[in-house]
Every structure is written in C-alpha cells, then in structure tokens.
N, C-alpha and C positions, 0 to 999 in steps of 0.2 A: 509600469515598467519596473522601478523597484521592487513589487510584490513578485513578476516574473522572474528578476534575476536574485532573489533571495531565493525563491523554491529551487530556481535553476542550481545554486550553491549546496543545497541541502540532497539537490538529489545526485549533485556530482563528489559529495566527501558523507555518503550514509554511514559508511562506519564510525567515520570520527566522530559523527554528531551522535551517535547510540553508544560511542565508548564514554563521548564527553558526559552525556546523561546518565549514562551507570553511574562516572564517579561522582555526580552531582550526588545523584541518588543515597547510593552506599556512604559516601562518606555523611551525608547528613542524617543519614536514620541511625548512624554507630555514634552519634553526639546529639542522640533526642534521648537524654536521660529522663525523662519527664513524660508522662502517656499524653498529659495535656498542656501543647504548649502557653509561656504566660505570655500575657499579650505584650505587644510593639518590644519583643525580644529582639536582639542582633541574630543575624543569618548566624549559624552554627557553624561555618568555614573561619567568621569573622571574628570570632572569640578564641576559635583554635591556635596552639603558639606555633611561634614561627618553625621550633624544634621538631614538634611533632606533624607539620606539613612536610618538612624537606624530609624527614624519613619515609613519610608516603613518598615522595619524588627520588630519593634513593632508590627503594621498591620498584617503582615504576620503571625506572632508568633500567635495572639492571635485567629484568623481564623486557623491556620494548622501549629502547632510548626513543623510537618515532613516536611511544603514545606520551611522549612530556606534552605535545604539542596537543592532542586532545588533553592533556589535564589541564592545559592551561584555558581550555574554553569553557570548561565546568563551571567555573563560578569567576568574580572580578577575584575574591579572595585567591582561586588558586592560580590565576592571571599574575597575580603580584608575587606568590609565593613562588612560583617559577622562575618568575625576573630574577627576584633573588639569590634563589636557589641559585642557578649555573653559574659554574666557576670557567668553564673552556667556552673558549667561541672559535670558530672555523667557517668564519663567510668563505663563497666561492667565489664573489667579486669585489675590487677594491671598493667598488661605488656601496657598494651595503655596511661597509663601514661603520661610519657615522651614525647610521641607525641602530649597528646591532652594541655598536659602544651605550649608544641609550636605553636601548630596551633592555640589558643586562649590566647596571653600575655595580654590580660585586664581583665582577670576572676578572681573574686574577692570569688567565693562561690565555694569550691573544697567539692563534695560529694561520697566518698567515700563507703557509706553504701549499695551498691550491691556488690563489691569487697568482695567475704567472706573471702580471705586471702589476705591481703597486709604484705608481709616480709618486714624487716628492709631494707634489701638490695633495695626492689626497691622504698619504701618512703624513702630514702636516696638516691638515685640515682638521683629518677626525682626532686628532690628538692634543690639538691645540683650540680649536675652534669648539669642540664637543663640551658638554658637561662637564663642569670642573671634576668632579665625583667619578666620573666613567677613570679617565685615566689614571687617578692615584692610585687605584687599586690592582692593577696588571701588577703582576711578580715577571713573567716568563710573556716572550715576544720570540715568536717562529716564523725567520722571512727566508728560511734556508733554501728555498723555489723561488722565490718570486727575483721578479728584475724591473730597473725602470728608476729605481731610484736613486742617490746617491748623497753625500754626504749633506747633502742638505735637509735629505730627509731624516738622516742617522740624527742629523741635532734636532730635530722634535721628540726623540725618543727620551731623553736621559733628563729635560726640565719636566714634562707631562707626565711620568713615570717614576717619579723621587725613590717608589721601593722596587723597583726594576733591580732581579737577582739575578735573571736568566737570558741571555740574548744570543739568538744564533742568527748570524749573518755566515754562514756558509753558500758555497759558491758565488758571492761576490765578485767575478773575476772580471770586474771593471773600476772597484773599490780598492784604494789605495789609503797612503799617511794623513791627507785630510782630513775623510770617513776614521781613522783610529783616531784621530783627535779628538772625535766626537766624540766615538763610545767611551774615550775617558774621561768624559764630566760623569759617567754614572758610576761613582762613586761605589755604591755599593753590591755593586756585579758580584756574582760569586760562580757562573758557569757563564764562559765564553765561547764561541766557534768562531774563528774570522777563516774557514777554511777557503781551500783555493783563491786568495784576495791576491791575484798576480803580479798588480802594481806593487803591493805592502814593503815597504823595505824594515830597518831599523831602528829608521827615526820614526814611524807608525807606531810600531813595537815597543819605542822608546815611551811615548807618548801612555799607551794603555799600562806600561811597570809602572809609570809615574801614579799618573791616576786612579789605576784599579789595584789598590794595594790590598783588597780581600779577596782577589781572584781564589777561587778553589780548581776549579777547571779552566783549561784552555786548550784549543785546537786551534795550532798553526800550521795544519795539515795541506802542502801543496806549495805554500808558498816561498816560493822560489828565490825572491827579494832578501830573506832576511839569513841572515850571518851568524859568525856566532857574536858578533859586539851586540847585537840583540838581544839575545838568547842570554849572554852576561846578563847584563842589566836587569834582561827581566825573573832570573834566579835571584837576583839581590834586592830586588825591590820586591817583588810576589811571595816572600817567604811563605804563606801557606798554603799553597798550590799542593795540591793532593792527588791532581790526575795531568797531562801532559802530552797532548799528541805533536809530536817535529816531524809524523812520518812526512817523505820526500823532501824532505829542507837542505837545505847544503852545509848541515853543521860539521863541523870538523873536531879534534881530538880536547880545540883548544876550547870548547865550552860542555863539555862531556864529563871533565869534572865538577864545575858547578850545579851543573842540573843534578849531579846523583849525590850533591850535598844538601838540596832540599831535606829542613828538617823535617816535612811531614808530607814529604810524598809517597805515593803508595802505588800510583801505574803509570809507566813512562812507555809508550806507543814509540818505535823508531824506527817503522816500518818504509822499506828501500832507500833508506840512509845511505850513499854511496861512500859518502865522507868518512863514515863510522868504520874504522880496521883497527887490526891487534895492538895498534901502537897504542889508540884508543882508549882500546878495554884493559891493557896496561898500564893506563896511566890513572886506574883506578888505586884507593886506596882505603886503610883500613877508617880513613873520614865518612866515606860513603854510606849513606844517608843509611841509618839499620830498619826505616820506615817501608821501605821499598816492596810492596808485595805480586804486581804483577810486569814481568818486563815482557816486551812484542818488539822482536830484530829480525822477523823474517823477511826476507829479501836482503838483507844486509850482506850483498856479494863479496867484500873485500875482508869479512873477517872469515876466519880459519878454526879450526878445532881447538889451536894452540890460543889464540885469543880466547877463545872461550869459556875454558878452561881455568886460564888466568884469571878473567871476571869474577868466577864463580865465588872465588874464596872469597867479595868483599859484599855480598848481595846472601848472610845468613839463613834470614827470614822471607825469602822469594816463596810466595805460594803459587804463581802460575808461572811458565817459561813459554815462550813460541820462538823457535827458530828454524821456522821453513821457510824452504829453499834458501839457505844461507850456506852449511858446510856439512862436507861427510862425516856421520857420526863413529867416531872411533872408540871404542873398549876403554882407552884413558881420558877422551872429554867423558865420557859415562859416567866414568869413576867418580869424576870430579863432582857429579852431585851430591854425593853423597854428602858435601859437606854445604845440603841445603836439606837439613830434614825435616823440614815440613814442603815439599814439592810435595802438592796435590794435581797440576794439570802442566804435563808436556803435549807441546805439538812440534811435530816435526816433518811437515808433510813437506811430498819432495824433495825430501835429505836421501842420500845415497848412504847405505847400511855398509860401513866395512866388517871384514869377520870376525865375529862375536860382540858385535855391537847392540846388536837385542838382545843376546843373553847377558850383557852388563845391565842393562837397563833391570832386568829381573833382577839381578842380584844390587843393583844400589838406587833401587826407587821404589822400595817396598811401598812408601806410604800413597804411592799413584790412586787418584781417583778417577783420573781423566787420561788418556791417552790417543793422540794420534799419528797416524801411521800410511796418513791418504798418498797414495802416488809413490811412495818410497819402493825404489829399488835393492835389491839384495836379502828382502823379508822373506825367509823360506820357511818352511815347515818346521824344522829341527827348533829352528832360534824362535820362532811363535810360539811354539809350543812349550820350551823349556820356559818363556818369560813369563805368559800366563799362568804358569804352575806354582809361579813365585809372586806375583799382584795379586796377592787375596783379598785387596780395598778395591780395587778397579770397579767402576762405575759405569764408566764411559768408553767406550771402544771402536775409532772408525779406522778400516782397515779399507776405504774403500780404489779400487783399482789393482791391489796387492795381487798381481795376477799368477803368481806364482806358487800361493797358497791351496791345498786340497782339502779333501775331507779329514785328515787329520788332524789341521788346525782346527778345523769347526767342532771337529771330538772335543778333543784339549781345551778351546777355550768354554765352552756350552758347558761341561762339566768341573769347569774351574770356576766359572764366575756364574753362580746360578742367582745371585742378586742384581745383575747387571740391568742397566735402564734405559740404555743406549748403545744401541748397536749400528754402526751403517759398513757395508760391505758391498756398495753399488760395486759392479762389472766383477766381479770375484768370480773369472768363468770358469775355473777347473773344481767348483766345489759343486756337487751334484744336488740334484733334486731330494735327493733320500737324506742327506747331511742337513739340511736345509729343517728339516723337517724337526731335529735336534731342538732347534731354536725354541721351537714353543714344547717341547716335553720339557726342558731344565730351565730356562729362561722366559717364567710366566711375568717374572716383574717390570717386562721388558716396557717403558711408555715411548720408545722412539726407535723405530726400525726400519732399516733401507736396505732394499733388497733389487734394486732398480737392476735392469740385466743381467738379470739372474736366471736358472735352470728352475723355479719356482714352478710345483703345476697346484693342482687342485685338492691334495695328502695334505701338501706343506699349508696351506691355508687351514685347512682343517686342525692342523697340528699349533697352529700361528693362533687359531678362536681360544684356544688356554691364557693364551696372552690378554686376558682381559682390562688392562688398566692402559692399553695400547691408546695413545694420543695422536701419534703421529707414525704413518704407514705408507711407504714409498714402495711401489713393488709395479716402476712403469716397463716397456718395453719386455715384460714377461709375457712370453707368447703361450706358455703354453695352460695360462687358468683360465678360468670359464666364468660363466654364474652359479654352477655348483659352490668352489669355491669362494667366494665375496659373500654367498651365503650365510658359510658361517662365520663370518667377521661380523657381520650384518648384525646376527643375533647375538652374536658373545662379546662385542667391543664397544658397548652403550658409550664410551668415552670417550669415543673419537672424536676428534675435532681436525684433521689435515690427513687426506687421503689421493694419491697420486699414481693416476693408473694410466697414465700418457701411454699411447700406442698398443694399450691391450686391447687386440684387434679381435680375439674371444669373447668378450664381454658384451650383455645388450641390455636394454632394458631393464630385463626381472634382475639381474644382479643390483644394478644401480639402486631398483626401487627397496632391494633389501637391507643396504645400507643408509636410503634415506628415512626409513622406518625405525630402523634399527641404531641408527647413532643421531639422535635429538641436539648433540652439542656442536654437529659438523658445522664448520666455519670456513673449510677452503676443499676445493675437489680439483682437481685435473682430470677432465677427460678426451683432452685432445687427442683425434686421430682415431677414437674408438668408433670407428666408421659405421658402425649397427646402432648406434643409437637414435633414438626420435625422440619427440616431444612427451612421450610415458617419464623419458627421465626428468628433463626440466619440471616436470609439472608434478613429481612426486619431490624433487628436492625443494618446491616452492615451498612446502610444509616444514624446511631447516630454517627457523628463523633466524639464529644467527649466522648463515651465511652468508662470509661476506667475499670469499673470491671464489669464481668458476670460470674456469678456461675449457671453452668449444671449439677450440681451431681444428677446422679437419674432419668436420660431423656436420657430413652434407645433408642428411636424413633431418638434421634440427629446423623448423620453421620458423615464425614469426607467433604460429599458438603457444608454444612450448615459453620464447621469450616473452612474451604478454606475461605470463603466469609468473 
C-alpha cells in the first residue's frame, strides 16, 4: 500500500518531481569542480554557503514563486535553505499557524489578512506556545481582515515579538482601549493602523502616546471615539510621527495646531474631517511644522476658498495638495499657491472651477507634475487649453468625466505634454475618434492610459501600438474596436501588465490570443461581458504566468475546459 500511494503521489505532482530533479541535477554538476569525485565527500548542496543558495531562491522566486516549493524537494540542503530563506508567510488558515511559524523561524513579515477568523486561543498559542525562535524574529504582523480576536490576543503579540516594528490592526471595529493597552507594551512600534476601532476613545489613544513613543506612522482612520484631548496627547508624546491619518475623526480647530507642529511630519491624511473649517486653517501659524510635504483635506465640506488660502502661507514646502470635493476653486485660492513652489501633485476632483480658475492654475503651478481634474465642473476648452500651454513639467493628467471638453483640448494638451506617462480621460464623450488617435502620434511615452467610454475604434489602437512602454490600458465599454485593433497592442506593448476591456462586445478570441502572445508580463485582464469569448481565450492566457487577476463575469461561451487550464 505505501509503494501504491507513493507512485500514486509521483504520478499526481509529475512536474514537481521533474522540476525537483533538474534542480538536483543542475545545481550539483555546476559544483562538481573536479572530473573525478573524492571519495566519502559531502553532497555538493551541503558545502554550498547559505549566500549563494538564497540567491538561487531569489532567482527562483522571482521567475515562479510556486517552484520554491519544488526547490525545496531537491535536496534536504535545499529543504533547509528554503526554511531559511523566507521572510513573509500568508497561511490561509489560523490552524496552519503553528506549523508554518516552525517550518519558517527566520520570517520576519507574518500576514494574517486571508485568515477571516483568527481566535485569541490560536494567536496565543502559536506565538507563545511555538518555538521560542519563530517569534523573535517577526518585524511586521497583518490582521487588517481577520476577526475573532481581542485584546487578549493583542497581548500575545508585543512579549512573543520584542522587535515587532509593524502592526496593523485595521478594521477592528469590536477593539476598543483595552486592546490599545496592549499594543502599548510593544515598545518599539514604529507603523501603526488601529483603523475603524469604534469602541477606541482617548484614553486607548492615551495609552499607545504613552507607550509607543517611536511611532513613525499611525492610522486613526474612522475612529469615531477619539477627540482632540487625544489627538493632544498623542502630538506631544509621538514626537516623531512622520505620517498621520485622522481622516473621519471628530477633531476640531483645538488640536489642529498641534498636529501641524509635529517636528518631523511629512503627510497628514484629513480626509472628511467635518470638524476641520476656516476657523481651523486660521488658526494656523508661522510655528507650523516646515516638515509637512503631503497634506489630503478632500471631503473636508466646511472649509471654503478663503480658508484655504489662508493655510497656504504656513505650509512652504507642501509637495502634494488634494482638496477634492472640498471648495470651489477660485483665481485668488490659485494664486495663493504660488507661494508653495515646489507643488508637484494637485487633485482637485469634483471642485467646481469658477472663471479663470484653470487658467490661474497655468499661470501659478508651473512646477505641476501631477494634476487632477476628475468630475470637475466648469473645465472648458478655452481654460484647458490655455493651462496646459503653461505645465510644461506635467506628468500626469486625469481629466476623466470632463464632459465638456472637445478635440481642441486633446490638440492642446497632446502637443503640449508629448512626455507625459499618464493619461486617464474615461467618459470624455465629445472628444472624437480621430482626436483620440493624437494620443499615440505625440504621446509615445504614455505607461498609463484610460480611455474607458470613449469614441475609440480600431485607427486609434493602431495609433495607441507607438505607445510601446504602455503598462496599464483601460479602453472598456469601447464599442466600436475589434480584433483588428488589440492586434496591434498585441504586438507593439510587450510591457503590459493591466488590460481592461470590460464590455468590448467586438472583441473574440483571436484578439485576446494576441495580446496573450504578445504581452508576457500581463498580470491582470478584465474581460467581462465580452460575450464572444470561449475557452481559445482562457487557455491561451494560461501561458501569462504571472497572471494573477482575471474577471469573466458575463462570458457565457466560457466553460469549465477553458478554467481547468
């Protein structure tokens, strides 16, 4: 019976056992320096340093992370070298645990977030119970999914784990100030998330300023509990906090100047702050932290133009701004950037444009690298056209829903920004098939472009295969390309890696198979709803090996052969 279920094993995993044997093979004849070996020598794995095993398993990994597992069957040496080797582990269930802490004591990165339940009982088990050796060495613990536990489990983490840097407990929203008492015996935290923890109040908050006094990150995102007496406290005790998310918290005006007196903050997240008004951003001063490089207030419904404005002059060295859906942009908040010159990235999506609001933007953001422009009202041609004429850094460009824009803008900006890398203009219905086409004659350096509901036919594709260094290609709900089209993407965009052709109800087959030929790096495709398709497609992109997401919804032609493969 063992002889049966050993053959049975070998003839149900053939490949592994013929990949396992190559590496046996190769690697032992490239360390037979010698024609004749000397006798009762060590195996030739067993001599090899540990250095030069994990760069074979580097290699390996990054060609076919699945074949670590045949290299580990090669030899007992590359068995053990593997152990060692991995630094991340990602069991699928809590119960594997405890094993995979043993079979990997050098793993440094414990991700938890497929586990939908880990209980107290078994994060206390395998972390306390396990090898002493397995736990010391975790830096970084990811339970940002999972549930089931609570603060009973949190104090296994911070004694079992002495150099634990990284802890996300996001979505907790049954975790409360007890569970914070916990995470603050770990001492030497330096990224936090206690996002959405609903119970959390102050005195939680209180607890982690006291204890975690090398916080460099924290996300207090969601929770609703904590104040600004929190928020105080934990500016004065966290001094090196570098990053900061409060978005939806209830802070108000009176701890608004402490946080922007962090001396070495660099990105404070405030996103739907309702608390946050011009009283607020007034009651800033020239104290305010000059460390400060990206600030995020969109949503932030209760400040005004004139607030912001005001801000402006105490935030120098601001390299990113986002203030979407917050306030209509006016010609004098514009102005006011000016006196932030180094602004590389505005977003201002869904801000209403009053007149001459874009063409300030031209005239006091020359150094823009990034710009967004998604959903805004009042963007016409005239003011697109004069702004890009004056962004001769611009980078980045998403204009997308701008429905008011024609082929003039796409003139204007195609011939102004012919370095640009990113483009997205989903639903842009009044710019034409022929304009469109622009894109790939001046803008070859394009790696990111969205073209989703668009007048897009099978020219513009043609004209889009120039764009060779193209990554990422959104051109869904375009009814009118074919397999002509995707043709030449096929052949001219070896670089692709995210392709989204949701509802291209033209498309069958042979196009698919051209792009799964033709782009070896693709990693994610949408073909939902592309109703012509069959199992030709599935079973030519089986040959994408690093794909890892495919969406079929809507492709009734697909079988069960097509997902075998």
């Amino acid at each position: 019976m063992a002889a049966a279920a050993s053959h049975q094993q070998q003839h149900r995993h053939p490949k592994r056992r013929r990949l396992a044997l190559s590496l046996s093979l190769s690697l032992s004849l490239s360390l037979s320096f010698s024609p004749s070996p000397a006798p009762a020598a060590a195996p030739p794995l067993d001599t090899l340093a540990d250095e030069l095993l994990f760069l074979v398993l580097d290699r390996v990994a990054q060609a076919d992370p699945r074949a670590l597992k045949s290299f580990a069957l090669a030899s007992r040496a590359c068995h053990a070298a593997e152990s060692r080797h991995r630094r991340t582990l990602r069991p699928l269930r809590a119960d594997l645990l405890p094993a995979a802490l043993a079979r990997y004591p050098c793993a440094t990165h414990l991700d938890l977030s497929l586990c939908a339940r880990v209980p107290d009982a078994a994060l206390a088990s395998a972390l306390v119970s396990g090898p002493s050796s397995c736990p010391s060495a975790l830096r970084a613990v990811d339970l940002s999914r999972s549930r089931g536990f609570g603060a009973a489990g949190v104090a296994a983490l911070a004694p079992s784990c002495p150099g634990l840097a990284d802890l996300d407990l996001s979505n907790g929203v049954d975790l409360g100030d007890a569970a914070a008492a916990e995470v603050a015996r770990a001492k030497g935290l330096r990224r936090l998330s206690l996002a959405r923890w609903k119970p959390l109040t102050d005195m939680g908050v209180g607890c982690v300023a006291v204890g975690c006094a090398e916080l460099r990150e924290l996300s207090l995102k969601w929770c609703l509990g904590v104040s600004d007496l929190g928020i105080q406290l934990l500016a004065l005790k966290c001094r090196k906090l570098t990053r900061l998310d409060l978005s939806y918290t209830m802070i108000t005006k009176d701890s608004f100047p402490a946080i922007t007196k962090l001396p070495n903050l660099q990105q404070l997240t405030l996103v739907g702050c309702i608390g946050i008004d011009d009283d607020a951003l007034g009651s800033l001063d020239k104290e305010c932290s000059k460390s400060l490089q990206v600030l995020d207030m969109s949503q932030c419904q209760n400040i005004t133009d004139v607030g912001v404005s005001s801000m402006l002059k105490s935030v120098p060295n601001l390299l990113e701004l986002d203030l979407s859906y917050c306030c209509p942009v006016t010609p004098s908040m514009v102005r006011s950037l000016q006196k932030i010159p180094k602004l590389r990235t505005l977003k201002l999506e869904g801000c209403k444009f009053m007149t001459d609001g874009l063409k300030a933007i031209g005239t006091s953001c020359v150094s823009l690298r990034e710009l967004s422009l998604s959903k805004c009202s009042g963007v016409t041609d005239t003011e697109l056209s004069f702004a890009v004429s004056r962004l001769k850094n611009l980078l980045k460009l998403d204009i997308t829903c701008c429905r008011n824009i024609t082929d003039v803008s796409l003139a204007a900006l195609t011939s102004s920004f012919t370095s640009l890398i990113s483009l997205r203009m989903e639903s842009c219905s009044r710019v034409s098939s022929g304009a469109l086409q622009l894109i790939g004659k001046h803008c070859s350096h394009l790696e990111e472009l969205d073209l989703t509901d668009s007048d897009l036919d099978d020219e513009g594709l043609k004209a889009l295969a120039r764009c060779s260094e193209l990554l990422g290609l959104k051109i869904g709900i375009c009814l009118k390309i074919s397999d002509e089209g995707l043709t030449h993407i096929g052949r001219s965009c070896p670089k692709l890696r995210d392709i989204d052709l949701y509802r291209c109800g033209g498309l069958s087959d042979d196009g698919i198979i051209q792009i799964a030929q033709g782009c070896p790096m693709l990693e994610s495709i949408n073909l939902s709803y592309c109703t012509e398709i069959t199992d030709r497609s599935l079973i030519s992109l089986s040959k994408c090996a690093k794909l890892n997401t495919l969406e079929i919804r809507g492709c009734p032609r697909v079988s069960s052969i097509g997902l075998s493969k």
